[in-house]
N, C-alpha and C positions, 0 to 999 in steps of 0.2 A: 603452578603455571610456568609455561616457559618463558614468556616474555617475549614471544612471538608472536604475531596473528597470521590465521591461513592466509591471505592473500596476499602479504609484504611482498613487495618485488613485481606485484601486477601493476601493470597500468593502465588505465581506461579513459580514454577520449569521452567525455561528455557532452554531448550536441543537443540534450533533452529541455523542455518546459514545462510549465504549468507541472502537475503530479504524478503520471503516469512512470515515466522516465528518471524525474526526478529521485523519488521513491526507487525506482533499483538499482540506481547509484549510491545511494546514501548508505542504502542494506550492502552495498559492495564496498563502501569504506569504511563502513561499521568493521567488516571484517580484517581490514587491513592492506586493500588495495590503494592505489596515488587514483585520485581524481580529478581530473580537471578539466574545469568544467568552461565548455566554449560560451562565450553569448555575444547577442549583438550589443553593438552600442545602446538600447534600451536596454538590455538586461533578459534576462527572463521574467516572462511576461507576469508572472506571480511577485514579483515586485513591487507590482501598480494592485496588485489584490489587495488592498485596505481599506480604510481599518478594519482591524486594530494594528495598531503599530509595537514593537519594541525597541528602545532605543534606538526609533528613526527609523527601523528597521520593518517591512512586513511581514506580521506573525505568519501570516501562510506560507510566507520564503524562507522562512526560518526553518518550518518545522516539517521541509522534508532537503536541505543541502547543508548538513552539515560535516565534517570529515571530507570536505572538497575545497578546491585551490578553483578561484577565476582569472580567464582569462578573456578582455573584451576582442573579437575579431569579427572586422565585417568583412561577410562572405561574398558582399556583391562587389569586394573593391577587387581590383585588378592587385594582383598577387596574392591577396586572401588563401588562398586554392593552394598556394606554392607553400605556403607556413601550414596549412594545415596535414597538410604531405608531409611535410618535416617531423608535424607530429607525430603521424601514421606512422612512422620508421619504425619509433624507439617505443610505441606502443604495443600493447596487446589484444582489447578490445578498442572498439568503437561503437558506439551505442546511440542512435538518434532516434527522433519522431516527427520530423517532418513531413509534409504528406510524399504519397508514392513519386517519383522523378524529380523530385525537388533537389536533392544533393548531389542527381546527374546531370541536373543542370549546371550547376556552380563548380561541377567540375571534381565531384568527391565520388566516385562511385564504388561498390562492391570490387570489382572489377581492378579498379584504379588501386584502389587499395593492396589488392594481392599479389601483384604486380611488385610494388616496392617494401613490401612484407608479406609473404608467404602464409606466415604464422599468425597474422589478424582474423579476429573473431569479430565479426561484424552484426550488429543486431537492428534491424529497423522495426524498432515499434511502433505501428499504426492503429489506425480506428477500424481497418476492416481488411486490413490485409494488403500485399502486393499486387495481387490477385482478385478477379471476378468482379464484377457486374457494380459491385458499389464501392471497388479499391479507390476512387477519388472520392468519396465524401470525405467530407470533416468529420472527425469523432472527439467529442469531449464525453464524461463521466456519464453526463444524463443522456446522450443519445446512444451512446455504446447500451448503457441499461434501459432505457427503451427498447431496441432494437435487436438485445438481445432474449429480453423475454421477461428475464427480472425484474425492469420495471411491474408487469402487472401483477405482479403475485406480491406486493407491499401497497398495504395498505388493510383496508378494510371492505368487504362487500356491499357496492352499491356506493361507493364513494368513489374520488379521482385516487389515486393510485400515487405515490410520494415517495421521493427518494430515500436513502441512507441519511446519515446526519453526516456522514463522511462523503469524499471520493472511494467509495468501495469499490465499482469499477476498474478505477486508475490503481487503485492499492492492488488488486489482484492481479492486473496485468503486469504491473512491475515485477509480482515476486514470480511469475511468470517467466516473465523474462529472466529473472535472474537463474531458475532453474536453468533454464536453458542455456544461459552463457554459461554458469559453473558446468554444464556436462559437456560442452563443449568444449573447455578449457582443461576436462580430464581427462576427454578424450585425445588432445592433442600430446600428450605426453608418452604416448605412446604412438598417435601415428606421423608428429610431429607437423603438422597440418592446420590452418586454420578453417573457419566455414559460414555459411550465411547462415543467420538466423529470421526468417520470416515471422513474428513475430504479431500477430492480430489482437486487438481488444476484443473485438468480440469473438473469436474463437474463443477468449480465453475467459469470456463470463458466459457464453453458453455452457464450457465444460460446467462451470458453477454452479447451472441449475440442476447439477446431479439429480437427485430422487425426484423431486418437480417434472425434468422432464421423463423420468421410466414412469413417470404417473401415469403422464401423457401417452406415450408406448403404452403403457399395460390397460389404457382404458378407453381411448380415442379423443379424451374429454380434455378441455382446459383444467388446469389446477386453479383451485380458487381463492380468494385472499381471505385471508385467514386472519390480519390482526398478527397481535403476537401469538398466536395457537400453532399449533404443530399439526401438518396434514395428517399425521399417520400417526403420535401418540397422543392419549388425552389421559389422565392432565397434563399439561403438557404449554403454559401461558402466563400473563400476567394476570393477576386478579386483585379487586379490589378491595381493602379493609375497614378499619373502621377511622382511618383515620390518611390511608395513601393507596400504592400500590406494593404489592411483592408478586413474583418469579416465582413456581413450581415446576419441578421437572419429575414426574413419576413413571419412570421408563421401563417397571419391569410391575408382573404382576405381584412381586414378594415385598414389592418399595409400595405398591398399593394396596394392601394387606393392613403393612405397617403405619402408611400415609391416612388410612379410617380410622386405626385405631388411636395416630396420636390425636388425629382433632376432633374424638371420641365420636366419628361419625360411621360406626360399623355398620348400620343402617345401608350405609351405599353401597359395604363389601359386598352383602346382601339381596342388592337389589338388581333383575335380572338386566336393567338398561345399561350395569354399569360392572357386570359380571366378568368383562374381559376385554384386552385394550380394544379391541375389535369393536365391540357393544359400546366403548365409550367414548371413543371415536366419532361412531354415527350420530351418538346422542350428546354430541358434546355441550350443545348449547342449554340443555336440561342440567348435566353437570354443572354448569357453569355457575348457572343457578342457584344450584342448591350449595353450591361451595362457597359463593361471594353471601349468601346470605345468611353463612356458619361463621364468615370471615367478617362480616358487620359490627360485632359487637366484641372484639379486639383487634389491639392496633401491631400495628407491621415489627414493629420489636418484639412484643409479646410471641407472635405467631412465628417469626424467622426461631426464636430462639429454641420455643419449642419444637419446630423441624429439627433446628439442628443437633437439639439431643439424641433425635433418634433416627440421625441420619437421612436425612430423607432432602434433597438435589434442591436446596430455593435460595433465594435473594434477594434483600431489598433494591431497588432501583436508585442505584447511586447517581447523583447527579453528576458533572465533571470535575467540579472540586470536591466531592466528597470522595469520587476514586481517585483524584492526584495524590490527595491526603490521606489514603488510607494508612494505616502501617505496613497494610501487605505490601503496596507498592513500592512505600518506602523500602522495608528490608528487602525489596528486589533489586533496590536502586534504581525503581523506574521512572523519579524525578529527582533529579540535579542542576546544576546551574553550571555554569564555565565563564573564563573570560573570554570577550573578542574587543577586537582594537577597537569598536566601537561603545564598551563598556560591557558587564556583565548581565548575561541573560539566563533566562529557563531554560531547561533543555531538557526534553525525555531520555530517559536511559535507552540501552541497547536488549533484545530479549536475546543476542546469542547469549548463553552462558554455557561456556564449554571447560573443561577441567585443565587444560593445557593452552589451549591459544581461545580463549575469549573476545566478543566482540569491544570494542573502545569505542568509550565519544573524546576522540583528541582536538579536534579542529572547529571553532564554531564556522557558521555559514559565514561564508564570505561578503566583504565589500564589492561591487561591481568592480571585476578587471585589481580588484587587490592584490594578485600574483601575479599579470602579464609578464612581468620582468624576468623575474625568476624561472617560471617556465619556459622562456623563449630563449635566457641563457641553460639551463639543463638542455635544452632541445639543438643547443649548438653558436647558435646566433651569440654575435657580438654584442659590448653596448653600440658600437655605431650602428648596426646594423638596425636593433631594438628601438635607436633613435630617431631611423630613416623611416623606419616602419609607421613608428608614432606620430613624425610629422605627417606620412601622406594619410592617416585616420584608417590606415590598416586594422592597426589594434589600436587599444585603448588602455587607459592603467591610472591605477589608483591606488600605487605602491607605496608603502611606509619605509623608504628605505634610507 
């Protein structure tokens, strides 16, 4: 390793809340960008998402800002607008989600921006765009997936329809965006140029229903909820044992060959309902059957182990402490802990892992406005200045210094 990470020397204005935004800053200083991250005097609003708490702290703020610097600025004071220019100078990105004219209100715009840096990369992440017919709604996780279609296709048929256990939504549009600023950001290097990034949630969970929607194209029909089952292979779900659930995944006809033979049910290799993924497909709920009632009278140990002798794609269904604790996870390093001034917490690891400049967890999530100072002196400003600023509730700060 060199002891570098790609992005050293970037800097990115953080204007983001709640998970969306948050989420593709955090993946942008994983890599080694400076973050900092703007909020009002409340904070960002995943602050007040509790409990659970960590050391006073909310778990949900936690566990998408860390490897970021805060800095408290309220944008509705009179000069707010003039420090946030300041910051725009010596930056590279700017990255918000406020709704569509909101930040040409206060006085921040695209525009304004390029103006007194050229080379800023500007990304507005929204719930539906700059653009068209529903650019002013509100979009949070569950109405973006609503609206964009994946809500109905989770769940079960003939039941209400249920979200992610996450912001899957908000998780996919972050790294969304963050394509899109790193090509952005490579592109300038050559044309020396910065650029908007229009940025949509739901653009970017429609692209998601990939195959779902060619379903749709190829048949005229709604795709229908399936459960954990797979539209287009079978076996292909969770099933029940004799004692929980496990995961099979048999995606090829040589893996379903193998898959009869280990749970000595050559019977179904046999049989014409289930002679090829086509036929088993159709008949999957026949299948189903006849698999959870081979799978009745062993338990989900038994069963995983013998898949996994003879290779065959399953899992048991790990609860969330049971994947934190795995060892796999471990040896990935994908739970740690760090300190922050506010004492030491959990932290998930980083999935870059690269041979040369790997991703880092250096910085836990911030106290509200814990760096105001510091920032506002890198950006130029005086203490007196930093001073004057504080007293009229410009910024705010809750520096250790």
């Amino acid at each position: 390793m060199d002891g570098k990470q790609p992005l050293e020397g970037v800097r990115v204005l953080d204007l983001t809340q709640a998970m969306a935004g948050p989420m593709a800053t955090m993946l942008l200083g994983d890599l080694g960008a400076e973050i900092i991250k703007i909020e009002p005097p409340s904070g960002d609003q995943t602050r007040s998402w509790a409990p659970p708490f960590i050391q006073g702290i909310s778990a949900y703020f936690l566990s998408a800002n860390r490897n970021k610097k805060s800095i408290v600025l309220d944008l509705k004071k009179e000069g707010a607008p003039l420090v946030l220019m300041k910051l725009a100078e010596t930056s590279d990105i700017i990255i918000e989600n406020f709704r569509p004219g909101t930040l040409e209100r206060l006085g921040l715009s695209y525009e304004t921006a390029k103006k007194l840096n050229p080379e800023i990369i500007f990304c507005s992440l929204s719930g539906y765009g700059q653009t068209g017919p529903q650019k002013d709604w509100p979009g949070y996780d569950l109405t973006v997936l609503a609206n964009s279609g994946l809500l109905s296709l989770n769940g079960e048929e003939g039941r209400t329809p249920i979200k992610f256990g996450v912001p899957i939504a908000d998780i996919v549009s972050g790294m969304y965006a963050d394509i899109s600023i790193l090509s952005a950001l490579y592109e300038r290097t050559s044309s020396g140029k910065g650029q908007y990034i229009d940025m949509a949630m739901l653009d970017a969970n429609i692209l998601t229903l990939t195959h779902q929607a060619f379903s749709y194209f190829a048949t005229g029909k709604n795709p229908e909820k399936l459960g954990s089952a797979h539209a287009s292979i079978a076996p292909y779900q969770a099933f029940r044992t004799e004692d929980s659930h496990i995961v099979i995944a048999v995606g090829t006809e040589k893996l379903w060959k193998a898959f009869c033979d280990c749970i000595e049910r050559n019977d179904l290799a046999e049989d014409p309902r289930f002679s090829n993924n086509t036929a088993r497909t159709e008949n999957r709920y026949a299948l189903r059957e006849e698999l959870e009632e081979t799978f009745s009278s062993i338990t989900t140990r038994d069963l995983f182990r013998k898949l996994m002798e003879k290779g065959i794609p399953a899992a048991p269904i790990n609860s969330v402490e049971e994947a934190l604790n795995s060892d796999q996870a471990r040896a990935r390093e994908m739970v740690t802990t760090m300190e922050a001034s506010y004492g030491k917490i959990p932290m998930l690891g980083t999935p870059f892992k690269m041979s040369r400049t790997p991703g880092k967890v250096s910085k836990a999530p911030p106290l509200l406005g814990e760096d105001s100072r510091s920032i506002l002196r890198s950006a130029g400003f005086s203490d007196e200045q930093t001073k004057e600023l504080e007293e009229k509730g410009i910024v705010g700060s809750q520096a250790r210094e």
